[in-house]
VMD Tcl script that builds the backbone (N, CA, C; Angstrom):
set m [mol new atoms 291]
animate dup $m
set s [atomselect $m all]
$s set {name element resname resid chain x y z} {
  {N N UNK 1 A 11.194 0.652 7.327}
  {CA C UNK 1 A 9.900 1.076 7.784}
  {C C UNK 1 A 10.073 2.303 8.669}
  {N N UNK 2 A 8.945 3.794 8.450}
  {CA C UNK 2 A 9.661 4.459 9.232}
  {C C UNK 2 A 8.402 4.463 10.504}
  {N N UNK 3 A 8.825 4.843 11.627}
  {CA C UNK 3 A 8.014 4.929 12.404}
  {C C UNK 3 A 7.844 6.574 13.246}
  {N N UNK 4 A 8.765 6.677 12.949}
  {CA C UNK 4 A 8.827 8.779 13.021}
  {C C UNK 4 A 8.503 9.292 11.848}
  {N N UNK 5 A 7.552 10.477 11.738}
  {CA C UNK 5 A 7.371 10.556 10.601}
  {C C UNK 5 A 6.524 12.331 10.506}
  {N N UNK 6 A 6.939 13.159 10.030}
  {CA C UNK 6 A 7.350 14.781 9.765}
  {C C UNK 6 A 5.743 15.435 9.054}
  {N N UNK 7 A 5.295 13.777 8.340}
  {CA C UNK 7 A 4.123 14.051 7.644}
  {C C UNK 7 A 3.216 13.926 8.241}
  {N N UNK 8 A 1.572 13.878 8.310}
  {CA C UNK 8 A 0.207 13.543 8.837}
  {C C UNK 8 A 0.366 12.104 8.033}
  {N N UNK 9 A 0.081 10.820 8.913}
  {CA C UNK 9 A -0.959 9.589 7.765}
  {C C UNK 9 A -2.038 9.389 7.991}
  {N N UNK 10 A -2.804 9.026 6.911}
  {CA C UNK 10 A -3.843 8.616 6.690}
  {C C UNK 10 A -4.454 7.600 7.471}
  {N N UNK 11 A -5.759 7.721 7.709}
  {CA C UNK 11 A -6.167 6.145 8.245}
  {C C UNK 11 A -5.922 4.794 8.269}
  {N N UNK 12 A -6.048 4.642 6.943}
  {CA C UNK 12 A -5.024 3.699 6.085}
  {C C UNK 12 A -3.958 4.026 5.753}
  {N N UNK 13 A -2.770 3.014 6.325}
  {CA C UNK 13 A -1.367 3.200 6.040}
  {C C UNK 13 A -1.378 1.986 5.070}
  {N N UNK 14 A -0.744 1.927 3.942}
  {CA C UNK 14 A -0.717 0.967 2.933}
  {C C UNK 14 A 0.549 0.767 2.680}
  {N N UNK 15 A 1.387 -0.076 3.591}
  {CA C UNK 15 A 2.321 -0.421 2.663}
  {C C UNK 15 A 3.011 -1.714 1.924}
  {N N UNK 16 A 3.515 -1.143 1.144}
  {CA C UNK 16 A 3.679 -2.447 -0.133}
  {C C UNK 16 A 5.096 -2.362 0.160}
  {N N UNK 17 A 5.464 -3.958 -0.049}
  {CA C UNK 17 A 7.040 -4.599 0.405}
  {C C UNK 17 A 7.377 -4.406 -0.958}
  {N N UNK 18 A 8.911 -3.996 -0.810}
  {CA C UNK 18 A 9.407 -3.788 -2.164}
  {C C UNK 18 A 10.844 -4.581 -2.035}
  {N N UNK 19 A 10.649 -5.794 -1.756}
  {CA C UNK 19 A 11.797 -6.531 -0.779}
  {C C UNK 19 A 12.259 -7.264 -1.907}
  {N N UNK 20 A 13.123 -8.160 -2.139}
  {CA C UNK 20 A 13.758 -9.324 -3.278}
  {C C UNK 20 A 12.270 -10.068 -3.576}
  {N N UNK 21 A 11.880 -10.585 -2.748}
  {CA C UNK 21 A 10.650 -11.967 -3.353}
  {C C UNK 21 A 9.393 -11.281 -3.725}
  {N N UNK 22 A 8.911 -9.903 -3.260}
  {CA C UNK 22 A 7.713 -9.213 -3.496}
  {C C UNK 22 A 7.548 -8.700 -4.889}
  {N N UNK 23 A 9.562 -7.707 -5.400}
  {CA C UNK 23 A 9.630 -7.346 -6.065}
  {C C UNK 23 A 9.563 -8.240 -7.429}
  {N N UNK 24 A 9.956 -9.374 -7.261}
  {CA C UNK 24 A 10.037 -10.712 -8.261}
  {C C UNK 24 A 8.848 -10.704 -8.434}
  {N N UNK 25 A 8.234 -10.879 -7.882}
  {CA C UNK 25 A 6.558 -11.370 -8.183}
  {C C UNK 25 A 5.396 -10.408 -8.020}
  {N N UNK 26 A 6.026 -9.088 -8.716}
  {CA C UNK 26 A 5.700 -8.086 -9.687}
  {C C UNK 26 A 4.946 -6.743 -8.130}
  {N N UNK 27 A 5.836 -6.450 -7.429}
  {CA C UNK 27 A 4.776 -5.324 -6.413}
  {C C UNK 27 A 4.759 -4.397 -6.701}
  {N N UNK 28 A 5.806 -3.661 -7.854}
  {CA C UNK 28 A 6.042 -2.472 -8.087}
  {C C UNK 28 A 4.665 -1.865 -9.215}
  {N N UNK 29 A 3.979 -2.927 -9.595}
  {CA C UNK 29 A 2.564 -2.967 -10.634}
  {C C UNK 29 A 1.288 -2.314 -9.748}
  {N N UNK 30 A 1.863 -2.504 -8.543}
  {CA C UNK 30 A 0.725 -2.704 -7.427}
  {C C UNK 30 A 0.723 -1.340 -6.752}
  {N N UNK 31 A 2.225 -0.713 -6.657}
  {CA C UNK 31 A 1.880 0.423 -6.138}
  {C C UNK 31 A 1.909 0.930 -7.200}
  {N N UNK 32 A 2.251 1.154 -8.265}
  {CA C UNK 32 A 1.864 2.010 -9.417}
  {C C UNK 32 A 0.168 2.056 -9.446}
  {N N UNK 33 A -0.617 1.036 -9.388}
  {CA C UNK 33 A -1.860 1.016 -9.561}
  {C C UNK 33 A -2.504 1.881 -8.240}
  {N N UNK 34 A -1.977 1.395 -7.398}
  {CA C UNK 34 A -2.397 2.624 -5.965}
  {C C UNK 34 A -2.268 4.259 -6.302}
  {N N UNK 35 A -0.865 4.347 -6.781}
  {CA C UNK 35 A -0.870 5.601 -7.338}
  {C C UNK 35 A -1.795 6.465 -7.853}
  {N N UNK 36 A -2.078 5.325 -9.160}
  {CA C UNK 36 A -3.223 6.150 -9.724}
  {C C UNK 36 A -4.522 6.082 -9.563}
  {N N UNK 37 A -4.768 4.939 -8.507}
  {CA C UNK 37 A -6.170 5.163 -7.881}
  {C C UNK 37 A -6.432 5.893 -7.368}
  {N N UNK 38 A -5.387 6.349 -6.066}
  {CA C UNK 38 A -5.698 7.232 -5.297}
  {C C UNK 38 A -5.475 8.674 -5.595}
  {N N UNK 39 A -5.346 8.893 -7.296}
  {CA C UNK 39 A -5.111 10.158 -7.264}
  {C C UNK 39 A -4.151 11.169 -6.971}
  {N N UNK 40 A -3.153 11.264 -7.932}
  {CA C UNK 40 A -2.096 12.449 -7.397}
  {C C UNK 40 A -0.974 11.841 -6.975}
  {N N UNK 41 A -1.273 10.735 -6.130}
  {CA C UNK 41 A -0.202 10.005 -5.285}
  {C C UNK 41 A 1.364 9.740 -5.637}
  {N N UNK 42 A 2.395 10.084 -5.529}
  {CA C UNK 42 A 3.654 9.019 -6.116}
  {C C UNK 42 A 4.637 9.497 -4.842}
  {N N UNK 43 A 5.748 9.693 -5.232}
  {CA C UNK 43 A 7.028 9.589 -4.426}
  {C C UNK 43 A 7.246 10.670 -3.382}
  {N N UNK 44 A 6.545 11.974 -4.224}
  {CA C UNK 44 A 6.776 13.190 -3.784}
  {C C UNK 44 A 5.020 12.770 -2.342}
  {N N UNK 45 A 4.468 12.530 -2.539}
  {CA C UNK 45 A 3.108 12.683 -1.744}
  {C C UNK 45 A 2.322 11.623 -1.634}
  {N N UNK 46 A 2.682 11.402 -0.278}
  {CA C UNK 46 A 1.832 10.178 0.138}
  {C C UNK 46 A 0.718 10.120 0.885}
  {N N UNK 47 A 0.290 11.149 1.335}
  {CA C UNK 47 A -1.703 10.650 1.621}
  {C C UNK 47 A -2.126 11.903 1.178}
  {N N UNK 48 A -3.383 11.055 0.976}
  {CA C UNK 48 A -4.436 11.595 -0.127}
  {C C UNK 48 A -4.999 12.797 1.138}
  {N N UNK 49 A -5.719 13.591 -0.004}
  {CA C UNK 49 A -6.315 15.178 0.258}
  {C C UNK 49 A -7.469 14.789 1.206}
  {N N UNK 50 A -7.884 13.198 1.549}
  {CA C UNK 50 A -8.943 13.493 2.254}
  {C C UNK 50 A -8.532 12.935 3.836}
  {N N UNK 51 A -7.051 12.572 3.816}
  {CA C UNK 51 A -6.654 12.083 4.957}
  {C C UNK 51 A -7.001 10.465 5.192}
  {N N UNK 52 A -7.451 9.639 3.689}
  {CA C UNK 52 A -7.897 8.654 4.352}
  {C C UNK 52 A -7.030 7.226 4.052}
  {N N UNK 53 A -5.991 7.582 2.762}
  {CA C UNK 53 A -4.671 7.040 2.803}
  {C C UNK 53 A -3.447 7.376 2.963}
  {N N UNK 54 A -2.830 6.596 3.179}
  {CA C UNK 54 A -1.264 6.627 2.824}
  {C C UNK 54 A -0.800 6.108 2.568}
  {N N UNK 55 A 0.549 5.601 1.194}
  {CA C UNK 55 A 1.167 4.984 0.577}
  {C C UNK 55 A 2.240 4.567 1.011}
  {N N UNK 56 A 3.017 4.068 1.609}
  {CA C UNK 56 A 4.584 3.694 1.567}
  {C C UNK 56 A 4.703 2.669 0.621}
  {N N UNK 57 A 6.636 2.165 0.781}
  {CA C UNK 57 A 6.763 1.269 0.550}
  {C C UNK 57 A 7.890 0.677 1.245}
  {N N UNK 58 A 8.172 -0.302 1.548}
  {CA C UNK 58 A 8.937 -0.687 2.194}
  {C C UNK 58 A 10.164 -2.024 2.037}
  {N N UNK 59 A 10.775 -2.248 2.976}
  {CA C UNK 59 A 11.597 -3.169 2.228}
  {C C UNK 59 A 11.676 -4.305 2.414}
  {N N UNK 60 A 11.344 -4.791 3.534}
  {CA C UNK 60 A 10.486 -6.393 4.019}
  {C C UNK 60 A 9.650 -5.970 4.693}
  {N N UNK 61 A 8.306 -7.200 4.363}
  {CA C UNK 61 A 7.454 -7.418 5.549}
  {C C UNK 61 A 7.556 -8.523 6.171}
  {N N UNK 62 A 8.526 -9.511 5.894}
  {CA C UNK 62 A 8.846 -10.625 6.558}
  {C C UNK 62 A 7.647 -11.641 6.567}
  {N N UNK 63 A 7.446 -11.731 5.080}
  {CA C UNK 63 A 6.495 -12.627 4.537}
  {C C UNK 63 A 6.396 -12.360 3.327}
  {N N UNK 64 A 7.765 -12.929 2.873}
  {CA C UNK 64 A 8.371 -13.715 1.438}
  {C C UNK 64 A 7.792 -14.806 0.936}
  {N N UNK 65 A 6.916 -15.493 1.811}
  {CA C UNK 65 A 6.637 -16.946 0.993}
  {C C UNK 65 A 4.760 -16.425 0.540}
  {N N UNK 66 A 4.558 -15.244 1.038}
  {CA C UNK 66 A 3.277 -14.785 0.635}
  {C C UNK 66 A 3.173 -13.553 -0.478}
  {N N UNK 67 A 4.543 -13.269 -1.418}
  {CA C UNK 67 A 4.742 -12.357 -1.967}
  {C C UNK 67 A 4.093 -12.262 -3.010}
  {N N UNK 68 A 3.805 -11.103 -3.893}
  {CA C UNK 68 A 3.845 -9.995 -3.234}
  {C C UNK 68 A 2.929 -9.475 -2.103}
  {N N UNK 69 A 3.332 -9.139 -1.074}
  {CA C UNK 69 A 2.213 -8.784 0.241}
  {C C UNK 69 A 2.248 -7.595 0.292}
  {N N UNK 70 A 1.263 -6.863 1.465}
  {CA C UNK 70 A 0.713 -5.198 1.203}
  {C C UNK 70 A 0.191 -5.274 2.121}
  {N N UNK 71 A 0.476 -4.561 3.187}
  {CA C UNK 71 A 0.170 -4.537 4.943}
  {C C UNK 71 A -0.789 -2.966 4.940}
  {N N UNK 72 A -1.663 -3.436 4.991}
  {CA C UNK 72 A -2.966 -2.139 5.668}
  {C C UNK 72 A -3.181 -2.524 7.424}
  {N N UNK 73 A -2.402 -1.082 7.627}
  {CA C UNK 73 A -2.210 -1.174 9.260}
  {C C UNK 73 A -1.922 -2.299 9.584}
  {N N UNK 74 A -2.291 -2.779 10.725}
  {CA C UNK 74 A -1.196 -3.762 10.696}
  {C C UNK 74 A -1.911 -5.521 10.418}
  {N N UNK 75 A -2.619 -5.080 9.509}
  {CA C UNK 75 A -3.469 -6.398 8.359}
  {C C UNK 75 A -2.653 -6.661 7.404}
  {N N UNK 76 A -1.640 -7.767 7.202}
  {CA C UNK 76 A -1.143 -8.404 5.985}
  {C C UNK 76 A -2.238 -8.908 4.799}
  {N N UNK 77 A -1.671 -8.668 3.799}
  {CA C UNK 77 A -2.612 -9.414 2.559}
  {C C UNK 77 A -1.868 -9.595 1.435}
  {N N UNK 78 A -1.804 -11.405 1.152}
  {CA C UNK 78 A -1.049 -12.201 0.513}
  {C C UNK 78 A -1.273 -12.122 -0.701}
  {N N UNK 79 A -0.139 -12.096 -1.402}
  {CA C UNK 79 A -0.607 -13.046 -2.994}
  {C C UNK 79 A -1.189 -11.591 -3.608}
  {N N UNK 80 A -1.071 -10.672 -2.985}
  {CA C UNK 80 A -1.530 -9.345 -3.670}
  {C C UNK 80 A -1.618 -8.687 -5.532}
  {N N UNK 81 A -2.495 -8.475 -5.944}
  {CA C UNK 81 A -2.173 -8.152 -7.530}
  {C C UNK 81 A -2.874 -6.219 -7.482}
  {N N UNK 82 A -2.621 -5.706 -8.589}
  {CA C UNK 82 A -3.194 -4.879 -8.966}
  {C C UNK 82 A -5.147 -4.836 -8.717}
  {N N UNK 83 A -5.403 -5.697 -9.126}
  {CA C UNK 83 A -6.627 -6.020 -9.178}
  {C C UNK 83 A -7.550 -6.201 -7.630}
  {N N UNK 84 A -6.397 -6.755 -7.265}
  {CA C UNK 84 A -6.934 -7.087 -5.544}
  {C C UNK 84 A -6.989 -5.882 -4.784}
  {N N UNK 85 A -5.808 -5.603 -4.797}
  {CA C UNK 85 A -5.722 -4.163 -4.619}
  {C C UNK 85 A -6.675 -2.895 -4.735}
  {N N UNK 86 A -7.272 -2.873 -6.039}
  {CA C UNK 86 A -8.559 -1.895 -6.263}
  {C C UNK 86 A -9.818 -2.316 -5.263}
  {N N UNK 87 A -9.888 -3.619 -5.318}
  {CA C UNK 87 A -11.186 -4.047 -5.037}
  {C C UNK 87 A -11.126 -3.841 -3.463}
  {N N UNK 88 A -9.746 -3.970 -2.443}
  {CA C UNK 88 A -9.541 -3.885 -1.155}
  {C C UNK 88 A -9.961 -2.160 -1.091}
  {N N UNK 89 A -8.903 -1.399 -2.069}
  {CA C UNK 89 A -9.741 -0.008 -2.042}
  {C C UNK 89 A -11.505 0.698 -1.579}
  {N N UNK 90 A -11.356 -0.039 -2.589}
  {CA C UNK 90 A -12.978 -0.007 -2.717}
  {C C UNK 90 A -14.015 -0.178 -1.619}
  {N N UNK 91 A -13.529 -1.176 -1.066}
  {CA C UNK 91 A -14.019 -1.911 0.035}
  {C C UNK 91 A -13.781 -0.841 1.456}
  {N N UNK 92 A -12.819 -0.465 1.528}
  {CA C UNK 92 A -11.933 0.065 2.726}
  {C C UNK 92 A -13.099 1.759 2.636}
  {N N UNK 93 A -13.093 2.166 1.118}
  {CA C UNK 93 A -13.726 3.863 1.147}
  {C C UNK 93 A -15.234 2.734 1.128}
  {N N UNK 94 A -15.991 1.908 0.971}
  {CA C UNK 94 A -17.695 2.012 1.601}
  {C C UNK 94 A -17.734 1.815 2.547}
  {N N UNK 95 A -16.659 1.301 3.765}
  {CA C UNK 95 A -16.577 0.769 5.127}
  {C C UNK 95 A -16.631 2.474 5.633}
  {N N UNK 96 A -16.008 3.369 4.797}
  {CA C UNK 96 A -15.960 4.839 6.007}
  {C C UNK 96 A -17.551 5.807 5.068}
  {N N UNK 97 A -18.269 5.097 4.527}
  {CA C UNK 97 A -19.352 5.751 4.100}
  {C C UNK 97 A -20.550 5.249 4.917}
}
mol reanalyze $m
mol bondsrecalc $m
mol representation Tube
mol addrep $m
């Protein structure tokens, strides 16, 4: 996890555990799907043009028995899928409208 960091983040910091038990129970689906929600997003560039995400990923969140999990600031959210994921999106951009 880094906590120094060279770049601007986003409001939302999103990151997805890419740890042994997260990765088993498919997280890498999850940030791929972030990717292309948010447009543009992958390895090279992690928050979006409007400043209102940012992507990491990380390597534990020290909550393996809730895998795959996906920490927005510092809000855990269990049992995470692709699907959940959009809809938390979603939710997060009408909360700043």
């Amino acid at each position: 996890m880094k906590i120094f960091s060279f770049e601007a983040k986003g409001k939302y910091v999103i990151k997805v555990c890419d740890g042994t038990a997260c990765h088993v129970r498919k997280s890498i689906p999850i940030l791929e799907g972030l990717y292309k929600e948010l447009g543009g997003l992958g390895k090279k560039k992690h928050t979006t043009d409007d400043q209102l995400f940012t992507v990491e990923t990380v390597s534990c969140l020290g909550a393996c028995g809730l895998a795959p999990a996906v920490m927005v600031n510092d809000e855990v959210h269990p049992k995470m899928t692709p699907e959940k994921m959009s809809e938390l999106i979603k939710k997060l951009r009408e909360e700043e409208e």
